[in-house]
C-alpha positions as CSV (number, residue, x, y, z in Angstrom):
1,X,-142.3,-95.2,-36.3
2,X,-140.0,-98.4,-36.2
3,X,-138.6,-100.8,-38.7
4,X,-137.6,-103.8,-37.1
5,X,-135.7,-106.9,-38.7
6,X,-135.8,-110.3,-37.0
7,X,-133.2,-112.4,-38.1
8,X,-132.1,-116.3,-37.4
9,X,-128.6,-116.8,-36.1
10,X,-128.1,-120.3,-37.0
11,X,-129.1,-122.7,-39.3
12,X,-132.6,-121.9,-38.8
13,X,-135.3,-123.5,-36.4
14,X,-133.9,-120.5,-33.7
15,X,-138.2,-120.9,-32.5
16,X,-138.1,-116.6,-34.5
17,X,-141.9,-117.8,-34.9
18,X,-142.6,-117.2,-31.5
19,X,-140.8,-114.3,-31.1
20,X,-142.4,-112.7,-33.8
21,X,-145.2,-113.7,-32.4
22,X,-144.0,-112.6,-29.0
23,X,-142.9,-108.6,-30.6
24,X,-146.3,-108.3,-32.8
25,X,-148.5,-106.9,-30.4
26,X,-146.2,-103.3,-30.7
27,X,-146.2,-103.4,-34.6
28,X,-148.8,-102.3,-37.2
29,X,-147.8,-104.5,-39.9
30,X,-146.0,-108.0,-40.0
31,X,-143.9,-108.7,-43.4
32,X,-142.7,-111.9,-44.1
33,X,-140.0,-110.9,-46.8
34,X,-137.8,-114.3,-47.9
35,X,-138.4,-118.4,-48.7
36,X,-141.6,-120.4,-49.2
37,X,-143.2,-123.8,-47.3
38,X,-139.7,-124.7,-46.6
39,X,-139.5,-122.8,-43.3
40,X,-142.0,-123.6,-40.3
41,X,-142.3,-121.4,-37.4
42,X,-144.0,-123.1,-34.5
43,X,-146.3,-120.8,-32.7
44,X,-148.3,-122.0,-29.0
45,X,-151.4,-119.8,-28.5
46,X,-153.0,-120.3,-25.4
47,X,-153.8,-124.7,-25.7
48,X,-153.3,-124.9,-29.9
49,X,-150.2,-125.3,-31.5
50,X,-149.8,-123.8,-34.9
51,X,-147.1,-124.7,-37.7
52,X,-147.0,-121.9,-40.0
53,X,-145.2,-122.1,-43.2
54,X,-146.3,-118.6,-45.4
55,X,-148.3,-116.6,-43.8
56,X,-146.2,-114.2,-41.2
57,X,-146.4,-115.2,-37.4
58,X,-147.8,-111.9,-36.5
59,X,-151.1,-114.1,-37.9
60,X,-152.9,-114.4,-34.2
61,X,-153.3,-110.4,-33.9
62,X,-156.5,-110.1,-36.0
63,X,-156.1,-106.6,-36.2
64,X,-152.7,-106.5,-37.6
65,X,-151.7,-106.2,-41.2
66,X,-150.0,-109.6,-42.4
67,X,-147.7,-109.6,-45.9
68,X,-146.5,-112.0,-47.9
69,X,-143.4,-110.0,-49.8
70,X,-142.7,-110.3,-53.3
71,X,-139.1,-112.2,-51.8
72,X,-141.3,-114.7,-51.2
73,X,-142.3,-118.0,-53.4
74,X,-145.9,-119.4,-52.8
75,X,-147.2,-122.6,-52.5
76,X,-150.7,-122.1,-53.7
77,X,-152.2,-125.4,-52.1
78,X,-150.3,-124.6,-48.9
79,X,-151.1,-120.9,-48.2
80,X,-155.2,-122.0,-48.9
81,X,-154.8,-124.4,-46.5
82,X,-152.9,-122.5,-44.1
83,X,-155.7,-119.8,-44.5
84,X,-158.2,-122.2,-43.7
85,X,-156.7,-123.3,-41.0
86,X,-156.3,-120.4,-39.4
87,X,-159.8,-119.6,-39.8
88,X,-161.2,-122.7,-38.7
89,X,-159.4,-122.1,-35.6
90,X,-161.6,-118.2,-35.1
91,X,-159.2,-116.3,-36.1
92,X,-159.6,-113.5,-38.9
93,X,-157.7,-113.0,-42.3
94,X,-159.1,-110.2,-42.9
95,X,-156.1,-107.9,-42.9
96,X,-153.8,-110.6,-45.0
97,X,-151.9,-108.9,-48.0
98,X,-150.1,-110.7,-51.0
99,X,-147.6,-108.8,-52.9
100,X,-148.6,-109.4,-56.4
101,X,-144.7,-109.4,-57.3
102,X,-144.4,-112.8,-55.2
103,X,-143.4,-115.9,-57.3
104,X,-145.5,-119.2,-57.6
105,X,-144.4,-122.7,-56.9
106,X,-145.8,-124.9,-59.5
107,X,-146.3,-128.7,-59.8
108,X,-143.0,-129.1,-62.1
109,X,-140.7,-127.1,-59.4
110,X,-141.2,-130.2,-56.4
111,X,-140.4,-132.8,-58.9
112,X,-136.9,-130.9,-60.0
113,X,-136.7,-130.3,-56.5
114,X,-136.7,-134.2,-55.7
115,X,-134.5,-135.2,-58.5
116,X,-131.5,-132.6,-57.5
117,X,-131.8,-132.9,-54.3
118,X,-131.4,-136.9,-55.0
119,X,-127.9,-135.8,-56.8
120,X,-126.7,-133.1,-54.7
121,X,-127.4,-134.8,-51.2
122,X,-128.1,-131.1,-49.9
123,X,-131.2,-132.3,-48.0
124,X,-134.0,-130.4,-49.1
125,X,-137.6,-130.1,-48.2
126,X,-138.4,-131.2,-51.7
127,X,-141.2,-128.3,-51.7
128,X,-139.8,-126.7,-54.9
129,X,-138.1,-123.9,-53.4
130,X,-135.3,-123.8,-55.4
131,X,-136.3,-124.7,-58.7
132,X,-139.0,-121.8,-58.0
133,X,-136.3,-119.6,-57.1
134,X,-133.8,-120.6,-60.6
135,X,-137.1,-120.2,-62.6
136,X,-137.5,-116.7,-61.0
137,X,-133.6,-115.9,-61.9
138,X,-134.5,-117.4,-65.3
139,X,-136.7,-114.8,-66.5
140,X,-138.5,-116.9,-68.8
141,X,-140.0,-119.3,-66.9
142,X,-141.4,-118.0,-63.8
143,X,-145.1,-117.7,-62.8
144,X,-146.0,-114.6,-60.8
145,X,-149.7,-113.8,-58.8
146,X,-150.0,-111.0,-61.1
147,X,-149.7,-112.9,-64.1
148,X,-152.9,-114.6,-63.0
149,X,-154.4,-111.6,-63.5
150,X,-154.5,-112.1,-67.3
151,X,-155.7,-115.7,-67.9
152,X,-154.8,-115.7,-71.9
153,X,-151.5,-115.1,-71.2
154,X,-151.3,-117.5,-68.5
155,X,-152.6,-120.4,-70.4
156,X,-150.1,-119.4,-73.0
157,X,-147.1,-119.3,-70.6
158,X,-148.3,-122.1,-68.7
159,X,-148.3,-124.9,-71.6
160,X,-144.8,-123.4,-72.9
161,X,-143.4,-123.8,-69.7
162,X,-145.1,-127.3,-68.9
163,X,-143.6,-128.8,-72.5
164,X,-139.7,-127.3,-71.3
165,X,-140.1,-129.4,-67.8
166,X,-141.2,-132.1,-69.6
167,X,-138.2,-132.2,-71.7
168,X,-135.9,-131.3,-68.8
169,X,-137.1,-133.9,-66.5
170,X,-136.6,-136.4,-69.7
171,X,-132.7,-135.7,-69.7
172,X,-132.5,-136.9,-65.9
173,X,-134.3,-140.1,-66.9
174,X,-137.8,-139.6,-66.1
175,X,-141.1,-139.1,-67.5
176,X,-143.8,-136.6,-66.4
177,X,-146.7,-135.0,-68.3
178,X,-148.2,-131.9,-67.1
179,X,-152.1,-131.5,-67.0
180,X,-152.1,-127.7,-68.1
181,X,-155.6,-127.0,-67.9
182,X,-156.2,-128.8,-64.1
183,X,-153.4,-126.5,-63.3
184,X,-154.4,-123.5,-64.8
185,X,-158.0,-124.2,-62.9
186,X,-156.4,-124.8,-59.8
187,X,-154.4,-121.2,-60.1
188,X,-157.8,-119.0,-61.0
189,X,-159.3,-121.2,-57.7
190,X,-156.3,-119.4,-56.0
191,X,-156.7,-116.6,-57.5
192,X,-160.6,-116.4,-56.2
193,X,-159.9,-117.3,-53.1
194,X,-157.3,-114.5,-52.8
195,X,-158.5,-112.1,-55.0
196,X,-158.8,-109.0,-51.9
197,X,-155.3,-110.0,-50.8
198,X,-153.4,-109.4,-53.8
199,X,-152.0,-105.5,-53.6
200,X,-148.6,-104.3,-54.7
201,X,-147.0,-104.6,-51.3
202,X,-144.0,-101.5,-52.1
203,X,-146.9,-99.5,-51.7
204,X,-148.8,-100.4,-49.1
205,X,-145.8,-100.0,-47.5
206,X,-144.7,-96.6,-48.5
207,X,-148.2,-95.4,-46.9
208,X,-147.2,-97.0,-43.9
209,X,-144.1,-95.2,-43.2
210,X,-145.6,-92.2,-44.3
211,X,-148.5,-93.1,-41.5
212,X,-145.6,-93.7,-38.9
213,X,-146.9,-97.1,-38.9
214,X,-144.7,-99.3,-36.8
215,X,-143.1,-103.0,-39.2
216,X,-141.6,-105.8,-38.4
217,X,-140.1,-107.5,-41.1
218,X,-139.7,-111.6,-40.5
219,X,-137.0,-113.9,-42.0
220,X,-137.5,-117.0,-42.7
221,X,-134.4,-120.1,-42.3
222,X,-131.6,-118.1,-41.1
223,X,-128.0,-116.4,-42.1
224,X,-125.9,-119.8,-41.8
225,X,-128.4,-120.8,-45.2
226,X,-128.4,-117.9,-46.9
227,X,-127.5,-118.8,-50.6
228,X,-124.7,-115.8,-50.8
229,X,-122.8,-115.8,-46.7
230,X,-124.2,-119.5,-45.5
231,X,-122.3,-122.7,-45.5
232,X,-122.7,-122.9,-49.6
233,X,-124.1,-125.4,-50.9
234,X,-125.5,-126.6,-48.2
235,X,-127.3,-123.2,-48.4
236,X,-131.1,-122.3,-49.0
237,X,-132.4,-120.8,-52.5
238,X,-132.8,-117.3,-51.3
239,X,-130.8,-114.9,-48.9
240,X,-132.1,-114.6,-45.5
241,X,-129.8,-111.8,-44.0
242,X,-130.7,-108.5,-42.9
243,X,-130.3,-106.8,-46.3
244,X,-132.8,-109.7,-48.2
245,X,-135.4,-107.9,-45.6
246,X,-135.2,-104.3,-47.8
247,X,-135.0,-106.7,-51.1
248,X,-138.0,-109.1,-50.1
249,X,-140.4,-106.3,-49.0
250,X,-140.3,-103.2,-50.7
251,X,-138.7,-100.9,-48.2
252,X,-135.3,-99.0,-48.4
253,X,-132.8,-99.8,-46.0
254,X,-132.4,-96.2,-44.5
255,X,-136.2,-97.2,-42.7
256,X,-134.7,-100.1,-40.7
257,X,-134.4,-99.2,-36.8
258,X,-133.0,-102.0,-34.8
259,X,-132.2,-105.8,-35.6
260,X,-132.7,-108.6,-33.7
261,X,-131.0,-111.9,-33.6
262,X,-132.7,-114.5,-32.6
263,X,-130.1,-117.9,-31.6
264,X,-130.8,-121.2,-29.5
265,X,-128.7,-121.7,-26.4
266,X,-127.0,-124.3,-28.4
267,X,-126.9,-125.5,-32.2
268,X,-128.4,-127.2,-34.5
269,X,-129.4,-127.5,-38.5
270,X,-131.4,-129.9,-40.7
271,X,-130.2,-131.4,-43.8
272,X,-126.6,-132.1,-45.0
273,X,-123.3,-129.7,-44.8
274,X,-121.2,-129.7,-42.1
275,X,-121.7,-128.6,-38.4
276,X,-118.5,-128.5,-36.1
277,X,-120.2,-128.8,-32.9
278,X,-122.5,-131.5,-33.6
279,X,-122.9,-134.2,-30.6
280,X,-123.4,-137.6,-31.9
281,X,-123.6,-138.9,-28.4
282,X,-126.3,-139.1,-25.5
283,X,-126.1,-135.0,-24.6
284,X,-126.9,-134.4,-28.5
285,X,-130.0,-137.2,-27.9
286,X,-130.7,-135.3,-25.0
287,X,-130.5,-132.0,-26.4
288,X,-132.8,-133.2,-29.2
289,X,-135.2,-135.0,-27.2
290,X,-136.1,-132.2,-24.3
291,X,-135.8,-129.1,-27.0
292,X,-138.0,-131.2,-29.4
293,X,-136.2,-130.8,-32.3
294,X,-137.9,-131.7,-35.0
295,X,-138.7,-130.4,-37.9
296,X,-141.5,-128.0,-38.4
297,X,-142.2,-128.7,-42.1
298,X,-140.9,-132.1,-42.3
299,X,-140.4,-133.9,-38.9
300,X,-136.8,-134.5,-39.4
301,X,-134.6,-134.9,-36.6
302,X,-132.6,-132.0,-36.4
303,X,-128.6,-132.7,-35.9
304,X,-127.7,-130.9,-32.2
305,X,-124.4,-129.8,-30.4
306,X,-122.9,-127.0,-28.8
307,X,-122.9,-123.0,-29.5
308,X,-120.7,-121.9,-31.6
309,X,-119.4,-118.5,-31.1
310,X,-117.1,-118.8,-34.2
311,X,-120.4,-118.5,-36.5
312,X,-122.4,-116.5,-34.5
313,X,-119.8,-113.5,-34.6
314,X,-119.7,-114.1,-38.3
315,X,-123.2,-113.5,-38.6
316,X,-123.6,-110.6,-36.0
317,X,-121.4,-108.7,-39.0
318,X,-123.2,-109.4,-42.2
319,X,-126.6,-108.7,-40.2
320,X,-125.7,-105.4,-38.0
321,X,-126.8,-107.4,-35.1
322,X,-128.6,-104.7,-32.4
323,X,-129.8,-107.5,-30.0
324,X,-130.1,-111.0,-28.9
325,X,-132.9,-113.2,-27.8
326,X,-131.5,-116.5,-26.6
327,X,-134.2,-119.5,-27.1
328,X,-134.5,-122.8,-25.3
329,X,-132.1,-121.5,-22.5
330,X,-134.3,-124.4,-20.6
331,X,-133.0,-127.2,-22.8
332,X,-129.8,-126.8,-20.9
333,X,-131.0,-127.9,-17.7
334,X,-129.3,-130.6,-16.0
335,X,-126.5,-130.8,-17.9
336,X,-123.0,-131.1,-15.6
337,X,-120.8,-129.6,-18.3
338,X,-121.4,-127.0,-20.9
339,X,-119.4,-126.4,-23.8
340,X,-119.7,-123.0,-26.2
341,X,-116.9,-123.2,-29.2
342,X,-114.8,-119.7,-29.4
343,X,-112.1,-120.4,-32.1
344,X,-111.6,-123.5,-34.5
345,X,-108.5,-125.3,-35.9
346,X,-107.8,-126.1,-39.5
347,X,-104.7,-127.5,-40.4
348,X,-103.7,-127.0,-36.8
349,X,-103.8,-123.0,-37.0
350,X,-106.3,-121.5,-34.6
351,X,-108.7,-119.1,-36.5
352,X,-112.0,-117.3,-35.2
353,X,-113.0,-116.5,-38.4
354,X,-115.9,-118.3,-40.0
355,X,-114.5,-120.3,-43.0
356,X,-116.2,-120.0,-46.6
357,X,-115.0,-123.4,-47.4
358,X,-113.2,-126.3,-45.2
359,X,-115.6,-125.7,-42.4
360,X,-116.5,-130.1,-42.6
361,X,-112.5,-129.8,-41.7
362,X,-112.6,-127.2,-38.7
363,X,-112.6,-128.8,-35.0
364,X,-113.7,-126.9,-32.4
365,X,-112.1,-125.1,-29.8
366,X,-113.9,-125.4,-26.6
367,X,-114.5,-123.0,-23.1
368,X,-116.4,-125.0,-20.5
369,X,-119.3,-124.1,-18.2
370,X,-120.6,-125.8,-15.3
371,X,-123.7,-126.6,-15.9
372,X,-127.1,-124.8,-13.3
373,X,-128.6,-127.7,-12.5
374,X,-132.4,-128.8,-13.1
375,X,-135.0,-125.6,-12.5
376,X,-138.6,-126.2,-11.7
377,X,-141.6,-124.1,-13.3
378,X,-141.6,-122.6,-9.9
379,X,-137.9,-121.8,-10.2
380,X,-139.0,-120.2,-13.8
381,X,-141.5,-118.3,-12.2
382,X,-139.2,-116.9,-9.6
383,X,-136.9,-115.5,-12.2
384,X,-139.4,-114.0,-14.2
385,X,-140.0,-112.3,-11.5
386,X,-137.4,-111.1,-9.8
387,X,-135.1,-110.8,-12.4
388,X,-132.3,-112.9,-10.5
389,X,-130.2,-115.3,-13.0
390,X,-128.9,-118.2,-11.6
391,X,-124.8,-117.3,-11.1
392,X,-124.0,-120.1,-13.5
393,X,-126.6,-119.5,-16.0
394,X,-125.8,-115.6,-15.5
395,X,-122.0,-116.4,-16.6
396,X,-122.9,-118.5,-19.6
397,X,-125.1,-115.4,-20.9
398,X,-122.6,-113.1,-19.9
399,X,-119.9,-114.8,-22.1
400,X,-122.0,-115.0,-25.0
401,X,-122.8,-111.1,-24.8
402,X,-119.3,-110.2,-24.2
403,X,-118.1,-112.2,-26.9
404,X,-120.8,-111.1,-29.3
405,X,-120.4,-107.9,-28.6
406,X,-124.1,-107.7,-28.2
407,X,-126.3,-107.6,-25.3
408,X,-129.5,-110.1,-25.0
409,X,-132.6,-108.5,-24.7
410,X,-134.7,-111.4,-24.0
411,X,-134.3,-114.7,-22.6
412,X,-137.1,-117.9,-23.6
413,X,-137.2,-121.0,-21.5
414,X,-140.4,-122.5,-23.1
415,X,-142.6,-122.2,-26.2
416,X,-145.5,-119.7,-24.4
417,X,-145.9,-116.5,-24.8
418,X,-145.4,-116.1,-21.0
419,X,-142.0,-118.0,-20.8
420,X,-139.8,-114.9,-21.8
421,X,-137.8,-112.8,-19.8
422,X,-136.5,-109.7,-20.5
423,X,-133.4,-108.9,-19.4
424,X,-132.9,-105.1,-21.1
């Protein structure tokens, strides 16, 4: 048996999708154990592209057990359509399971969403996320899939809670009135076009362990977001390290075998908060133009720069970091000079320790690589096959691993299954 944890090193959008995707085929079930419709994970199989949003990227292995943790807050309208998709496209759902623990993203949550994010400046998806996520710390004013279980209750709950939005979206200066019963229909619609998903995931499982069944457990954003250790407030709703796997899913920590860190060749991060390595010049254009980096969920351009070994060390500790799978290695082709930041300086003392606050004041210390040139698909190929790095490719990886600490298992130059090397 083996527990493993994926984990993004960054800001999220690290392409984890595709390497869960990637890792599936050796695991019995696939959990997804933390955030809602705010993460996408691009997926390529075969000549379809597939932007997934709930439902765990281990999806396209019919035979596979899917879960949707009770860490995780659902999008009812989404996760249908997701479903259908997915179908429509031949693939089975047969083996999908909801935890009946998960959380439920109603109509009320994506207007607070809009309105705070309209204060803060954060730079949210606006899909609710966090207001789902406060409701769910509230106690009082949550919405779970197993309270749609008992539908006198729900109506009850569900016009109490409707009449306190109303009032709270009043005091920001707006109106809205809530139409309880369209809602309450379109929750039983979910509810019957779920019903043989919903299980109480803890123990389903429990009798996997005891089965020797092999898990992967998937994270969604990644550890500079996570509402505790990120770059607060500029921060997701949820936590997203290695420990929110054991909290989202179900399963103690003492199961968890090996994980992996998944991190771009370079940086990036949607949204607002600060980013020391950002390139607001032609190589962050270019960077952004040939990784395609834009959002999954909302087609934002995403900000780019250099690596930044500074953060990455910081979040090889609070995750346990076993190894690394560097993504978009071919991004980096062409470029003459390429810069990785090791240490940053704040009030002109040089510190490699990731900052909790002041980080929008921290400029970057740089070590410079010359860049490998441009490589073919044919050059691809070649290395693939024989397992030769380019020298000046070969140093750049070395110096991450040595300063990590960590060794990279894997190395992606493209979105295919097929465009992974391993190096371990």
């Amino acid at each position: 048996m083996t527990v493993t944890v994926v984990i993004g090193m960054q800001w999220g959008d690290e392409a984890k999708g595709k390497i869960v995707d990637l890792l599936a085929k050796d695991y019995d079930y696939i959990v997804r154990f933390n955030g809602g419709a705010n993460a996408g994970h691009t997926i390529k199989v075969a000549d379809k592209k597939f932007g997934l949003h709930l439902i765990p990227s281990g999806v396209f292995y019919p035979e596979k057990f899917k879960i949707i943790g009770n860490g995780v807050v659902i999008d009812p309208e989404t996760l249908l359509k997701e479903i259908e998709d997915v179908e429509r496209s031949g693939y089975s759902m047969k083996n999908l399971i909801i935890s009946d623990r998960a959380h439920i993203i109603l109509p009320w949550h994506k207007i607070m969403d809009g309105i705070e994010d309209e204060k803060s400046g954060i730079g949210t998806t606006k899909r609710g996320i966090g207001p789902a996520y406060m409701d769910k710390s509230s106690r009082i004013n949550a919405v779970r899939v197993a309270d749609l279980l008992d539908e006198t209750a729900l109506k009850e709950k569900l016009g109490q809670i409707a009449r306190l939005k109303e009032t709270q979206i009043r005091t920001y200066g707006q109106e809205a009135r809530f139409d309880v019963p369209k809602i309450f229909n379109e929750l039983m619609l979910f509810k019957k076009k779920t019903h043989g998903y919903i299980h109480n995931t803890a123990y389903v499982l429990q009798d996997a362990v005891r089965d020797r069944k092999n898990i992967l457990l998937e994270g969604a954003q990644a550890v500079l977001l996570d509402v505790d250790h990120g770059t607060y407030p500029f921060v997701t709703s949820s936590n997203t390290i290695t420990g929110a796997a054991c909290v989202g899913s179900g399963l103690p920590p003492r199961h968890i075998a090996r994980v992996i860190g998944v991190v771009k060749a370079y940086s990036t991060r949607v949204g607002g908060g600060p980013f020391p390595t950002e390139l607001n010049n032609d190589t962050g254009d270019r960077i952004r133009q040939k990784g395609a980096e834009f959002g999954t969920t909302t087609g934002r351009p995403r900000r780019c720069g250099w690596l930044d070994i500074v953060a990455l060390k910081y979040a090889c500790i609070v995750n346990g970091i076993d190894d690394l799978v560097l993504m978009k290695i071919d991004v980096l082709d062409g470029i003459e000079e390429i810069k990785v930041a090791t240490a940053y300086q704040i009030d002109g003392k040089k510190t490699d320790q990731f900052p909790s606050s002041r980080l929008a004041e921290a400029e970057p210390i740089y070590t410079t690589f010359k860049g490998w040139g441009t490589l073919t698909s044919h050059d691809w190929d070649k290395i693939k096959k024989d397992k030769k790095i380019p020298p000046q490719m070969k140093h750049y990886l070395d110096f991450i691993s040595k300063e990590l600490n960590t060794p990279i298992s894997m190395l992606s130059f493209g979105p295919e299954r097929d465009q992974t090397i391993s190096l371990l």
